[in-house]
C-alpha positions in Angstrom: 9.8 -8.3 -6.0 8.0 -7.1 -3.2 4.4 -6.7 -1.7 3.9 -3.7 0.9 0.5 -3.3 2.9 -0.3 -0.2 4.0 -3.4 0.5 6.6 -4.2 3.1 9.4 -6.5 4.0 12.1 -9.0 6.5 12.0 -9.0 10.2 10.9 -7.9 9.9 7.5 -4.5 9.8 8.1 -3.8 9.9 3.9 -3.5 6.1 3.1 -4.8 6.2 -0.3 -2.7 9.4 -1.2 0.6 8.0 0.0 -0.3 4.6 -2.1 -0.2 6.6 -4.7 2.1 8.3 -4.8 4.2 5.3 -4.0 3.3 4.0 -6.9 3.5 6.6 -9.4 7.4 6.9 -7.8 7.9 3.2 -8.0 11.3 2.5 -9.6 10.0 -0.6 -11.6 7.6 -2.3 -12.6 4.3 -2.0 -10.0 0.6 -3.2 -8.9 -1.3 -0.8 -7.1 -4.5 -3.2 -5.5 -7.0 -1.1 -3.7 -7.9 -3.2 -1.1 -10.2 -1.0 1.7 -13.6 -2.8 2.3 -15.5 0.2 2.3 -14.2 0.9 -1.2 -12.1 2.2 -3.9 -11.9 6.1 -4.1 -9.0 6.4 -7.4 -11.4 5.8 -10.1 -13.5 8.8 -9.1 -10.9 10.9 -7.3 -7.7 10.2 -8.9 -8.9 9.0 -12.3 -11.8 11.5 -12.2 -14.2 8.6 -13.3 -12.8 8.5 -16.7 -12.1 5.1 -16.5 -15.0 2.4 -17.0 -16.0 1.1 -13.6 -16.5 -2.5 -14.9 -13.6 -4.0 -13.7 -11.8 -4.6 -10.3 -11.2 -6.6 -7.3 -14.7 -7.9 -6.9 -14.4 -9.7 -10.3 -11.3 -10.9 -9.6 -12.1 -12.6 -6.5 -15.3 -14.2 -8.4 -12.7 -15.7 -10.8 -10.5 -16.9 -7.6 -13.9 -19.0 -6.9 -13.9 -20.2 -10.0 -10.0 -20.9 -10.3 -9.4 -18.3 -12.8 -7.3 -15.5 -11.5 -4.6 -16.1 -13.8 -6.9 -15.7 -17.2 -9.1 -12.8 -15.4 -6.4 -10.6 -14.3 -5.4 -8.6 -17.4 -9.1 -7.5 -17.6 -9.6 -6.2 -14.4 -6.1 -3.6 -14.3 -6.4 0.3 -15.4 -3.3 1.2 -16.7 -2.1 4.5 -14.5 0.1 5.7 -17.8 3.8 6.5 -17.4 5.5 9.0 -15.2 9.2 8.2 -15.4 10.8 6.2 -18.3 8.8 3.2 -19.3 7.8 2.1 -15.7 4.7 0.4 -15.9 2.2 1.6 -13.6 -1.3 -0.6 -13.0 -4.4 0.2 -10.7 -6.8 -3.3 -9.6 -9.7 -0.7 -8.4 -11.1 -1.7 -5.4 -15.4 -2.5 -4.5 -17.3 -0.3 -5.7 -20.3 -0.9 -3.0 -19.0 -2.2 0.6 -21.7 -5.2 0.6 -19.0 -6.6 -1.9 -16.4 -7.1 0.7 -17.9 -10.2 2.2 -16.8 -12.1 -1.4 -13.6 -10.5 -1.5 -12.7 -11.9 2.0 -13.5 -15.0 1.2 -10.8 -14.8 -1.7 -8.2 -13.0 0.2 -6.2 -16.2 1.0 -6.2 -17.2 -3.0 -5.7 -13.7 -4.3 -2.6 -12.8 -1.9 -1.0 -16.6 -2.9 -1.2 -14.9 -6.6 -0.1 -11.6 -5.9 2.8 -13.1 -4.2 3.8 -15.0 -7.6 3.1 -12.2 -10.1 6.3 -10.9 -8.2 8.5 -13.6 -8.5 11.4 -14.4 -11.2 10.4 -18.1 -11.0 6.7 -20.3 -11.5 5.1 -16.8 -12.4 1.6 -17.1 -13.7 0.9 -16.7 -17.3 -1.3 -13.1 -16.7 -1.1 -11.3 -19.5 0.7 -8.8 -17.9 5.0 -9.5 -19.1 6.7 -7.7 -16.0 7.1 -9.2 -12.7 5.3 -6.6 -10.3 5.9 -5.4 -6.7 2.5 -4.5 -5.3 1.2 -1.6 -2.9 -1.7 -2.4 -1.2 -4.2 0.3 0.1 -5.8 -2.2 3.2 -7.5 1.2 4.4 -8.3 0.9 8.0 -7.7 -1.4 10.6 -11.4 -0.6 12.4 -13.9 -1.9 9.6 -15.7 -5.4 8.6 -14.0 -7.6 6.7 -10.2 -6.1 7.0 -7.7 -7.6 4.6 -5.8 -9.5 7.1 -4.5 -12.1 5.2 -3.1 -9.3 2.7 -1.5 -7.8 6.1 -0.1 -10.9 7.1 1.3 -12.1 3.7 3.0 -8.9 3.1 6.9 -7.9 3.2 6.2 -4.5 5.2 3.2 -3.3 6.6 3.2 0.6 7.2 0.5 2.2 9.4 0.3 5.8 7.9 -0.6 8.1 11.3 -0.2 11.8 10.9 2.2 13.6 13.6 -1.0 15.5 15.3 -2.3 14.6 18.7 -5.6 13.1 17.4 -4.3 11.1 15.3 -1.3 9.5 17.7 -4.4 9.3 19.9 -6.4 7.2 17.7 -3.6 5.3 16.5 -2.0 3.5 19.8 -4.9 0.8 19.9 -5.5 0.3 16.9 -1.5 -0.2 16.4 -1.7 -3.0 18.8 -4.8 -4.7 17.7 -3.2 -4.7 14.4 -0.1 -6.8 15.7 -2.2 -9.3 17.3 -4.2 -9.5 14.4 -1.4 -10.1 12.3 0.4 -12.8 14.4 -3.0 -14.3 15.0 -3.3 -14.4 11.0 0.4 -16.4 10.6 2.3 -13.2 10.0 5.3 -11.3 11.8 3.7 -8.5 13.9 7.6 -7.2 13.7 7.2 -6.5 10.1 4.6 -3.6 11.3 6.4 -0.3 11.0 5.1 3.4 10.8 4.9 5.9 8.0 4.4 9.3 9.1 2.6 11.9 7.4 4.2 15.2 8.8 1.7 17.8 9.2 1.6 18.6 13.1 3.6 19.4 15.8 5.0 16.2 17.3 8.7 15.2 15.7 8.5 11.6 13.9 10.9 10.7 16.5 8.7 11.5 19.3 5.7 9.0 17.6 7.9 6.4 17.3 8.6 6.1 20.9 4.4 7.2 21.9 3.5 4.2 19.4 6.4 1.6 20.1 7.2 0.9 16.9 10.0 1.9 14.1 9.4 4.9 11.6 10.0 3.7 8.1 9.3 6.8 6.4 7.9 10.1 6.6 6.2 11.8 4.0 5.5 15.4 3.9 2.0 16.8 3.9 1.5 19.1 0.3 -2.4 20.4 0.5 -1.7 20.8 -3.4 -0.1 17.8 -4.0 -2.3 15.8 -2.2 -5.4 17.3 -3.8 -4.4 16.1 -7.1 -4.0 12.8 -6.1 -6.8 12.1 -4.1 -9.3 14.1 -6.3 -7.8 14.6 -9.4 -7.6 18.3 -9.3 -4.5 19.5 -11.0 -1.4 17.2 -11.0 1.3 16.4 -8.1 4.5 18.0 -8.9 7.3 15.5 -10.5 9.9 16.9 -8.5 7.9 18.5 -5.1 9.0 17.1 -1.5 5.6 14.6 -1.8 6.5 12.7 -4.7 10.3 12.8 -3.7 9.8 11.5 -0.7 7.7 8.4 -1.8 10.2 7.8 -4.1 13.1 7.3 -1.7 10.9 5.7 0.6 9.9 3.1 -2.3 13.8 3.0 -3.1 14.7 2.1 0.6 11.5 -0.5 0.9 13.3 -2.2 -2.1 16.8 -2.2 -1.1 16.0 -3.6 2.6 13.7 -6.3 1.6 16.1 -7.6 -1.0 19.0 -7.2 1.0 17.3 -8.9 3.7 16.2 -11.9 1.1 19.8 -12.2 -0.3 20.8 -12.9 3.6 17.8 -15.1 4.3 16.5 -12.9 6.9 12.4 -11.2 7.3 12.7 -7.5 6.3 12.5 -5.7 9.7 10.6 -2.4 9.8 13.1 -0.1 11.2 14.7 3.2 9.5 16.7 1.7 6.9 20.5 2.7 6.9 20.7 3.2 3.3 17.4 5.8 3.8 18.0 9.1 2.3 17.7 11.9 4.6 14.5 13.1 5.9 13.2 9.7 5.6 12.7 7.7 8.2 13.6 10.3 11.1 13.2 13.8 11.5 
C-alpha cells in the first residue's frame, strides 16, 4: 500500500480538490488525512457540514501523546460512502482552528510511523478499520507554520499541484526548491518530489516541467463544475467526466510504479510513468 503527499505553493492551485478526487477514484481500499495547518475545508465544503465536527486529526494526535492511536483511530474517520463497487472510502478531517497545529506537529513523527503500518500486509495495527489503506494526504501549502514535513518526507510520492498559468509557475519555482531542501533536510528523498498539473492556462505541462525542473506525474484537467462539487458540495462530480477520469488513472499509475518499484527494491521515482494512460503525465 502506499502513502502520497500532496502540497503546493500559493494561489490555490486545487490541492484539496485533486485529493479528492483521488480518493473518491481510488481503486482500493483508501485514507484520505487532511493534513493543512490552517485547516480542514471537506466537512464544510465537501460534506456540507453534515457530518459532526467532533472528530479528527487534532484528537488523534492527543491520543499519539498518550500512546493510543491504534484504539482512537476508528473514532476519529468519516466514512466518504461508496462510489465504485465496495471501495472503502475514509476522511481523518483536518483542525478545525489553526492554533491546533502546534499539537499536531508535535505528533507528526508518531502519526506518519502509523499511517505507514495501516498500509502494510504484515504487523498492521489492530484499528478497527479491516482493510489495509493507501493514504492521500492533503499537506496544503508549503509557505505556512507548522508544515507537515515529516508527512512529506515519509511519503512514497510527493506531488506539488501548480496550475499551467503564469502566476502560478511564478509562485511555484521557490517554493518547489524550498520544498526539496526541506524534505532532504527532514530524512526524505527530495527525488521523490514530482509535479501534478492542473491544466487550466496557456503553458503546455511539458513546458512547466522544464520552467520548474522537475518530472510531471500527472495532469488533471480543470472542470469549474466538477470542481465546485467537490470543494463546496454543490451538485456532484460526474462519474465518468475528464476530472474524475483523470484522478483515477493517475491513482492507477501511482499504484503500479510504487509497487513495481518495491517488487525491484528500488524508491518510486517521480517521473511520467510508462504504463500512464494518455493525457496523463504529458500533454
Amino acid at each position: 500500500m502506499a502513502v502520497i503527499a500532496l502540497t503546493s505553493a500559493t494561489c490555490s492551485p486545487g490541492v484539496t480538490t485533486t485529493c479528492l478526487a483521488l480518493t473518491l477514484s481510488w481503486p482500493r481500499p483508501v485514507l484520505l488525512v487532511e493534513a493543512d495547518p490552517a485547516g480542514g475545508d471537506i466537512l464544510a465544503g465537501f460534506l456540507r457540514a453534515e457530518v459532526r465536527a467532533d472528530r479528527g486529526l487534532a484528537y488523534l494526535a492527543l491520543a499519539a501523546r498518550r500512546d493510543e492511536i491504534a484504539q482512537r483511530f476508528a473514532a476519529q474517520l468519516v466514512d466518504l460512502g461508496q462510489r465504485k463497487g465496495t471501495v472503502r472510502r475514509l476522511l481523518l478531517p483536518g483542525v478545525s482552528d489553526p492554533a491546533e497545529s502546534a499539537g499536531v506537529a508535535a505528533a507528526w513523527p508518531r502519526l506518519v510511523e502509523f499511517l505507514v503500518r495501516i498500509g502494510g500486509p504484515d504487523d498492521r495495527p489492530d484499528t478497527g478499520v479491516p482493510d489495509p489503506l493507501d493514504v492521500v494526504v492533503d499537506c496544503g501549502r508549503c509557505l505556512t507554520p507548522y508544515p507537515p514535513t515529516v508527512v512529506l518526507a515519509g511519503a512514497d510520492a510527493v506531488l506539488f499541484v501548480v496550475r499551467s498559468t503564469l502566476r502560478s509557475v511564478s509562485r511555484a519555482a521557490p517554493v518547489l526548491g524550498a520544498l526539496r531542501r526541506d524534505v532532504a533536510r527532514a530524512g526524505g528523498d527530495p527525488d521523490r518530489v514530482g509535479l501534478l498539473v492542473v491544466e487550466e492556462g496557456e503553458y503546455r505541462s511539458a513546458d512547466l516541467g522544464r520552467a520548474l525542473g522537475a518530472p510531471v506525474v500527472a495532469t488533471v484537467p480543470w472542470r469549474t463544475r466538477d470542481a465546485a462539487a467537490l470543494s463546496d458540495g454543490s451538485g456532484r462530480a460526474a462519474e465518468g467526466g475528464p476530472l474524475l477520469r483523470a484522478a483515477a488513472s493517475t491513482a492507477e499509475a501511482l499504484i503500479r510504479e510504487i509497487s513495481r518499484a518495491r517488487a525491484a527494491g528500488e524508491a518510486p521515482l517521480p517521473a511520467p510513468y510508462p504504463s500512464t494512460p494518455p493525457g496523463v503525465g504529458r500533454r
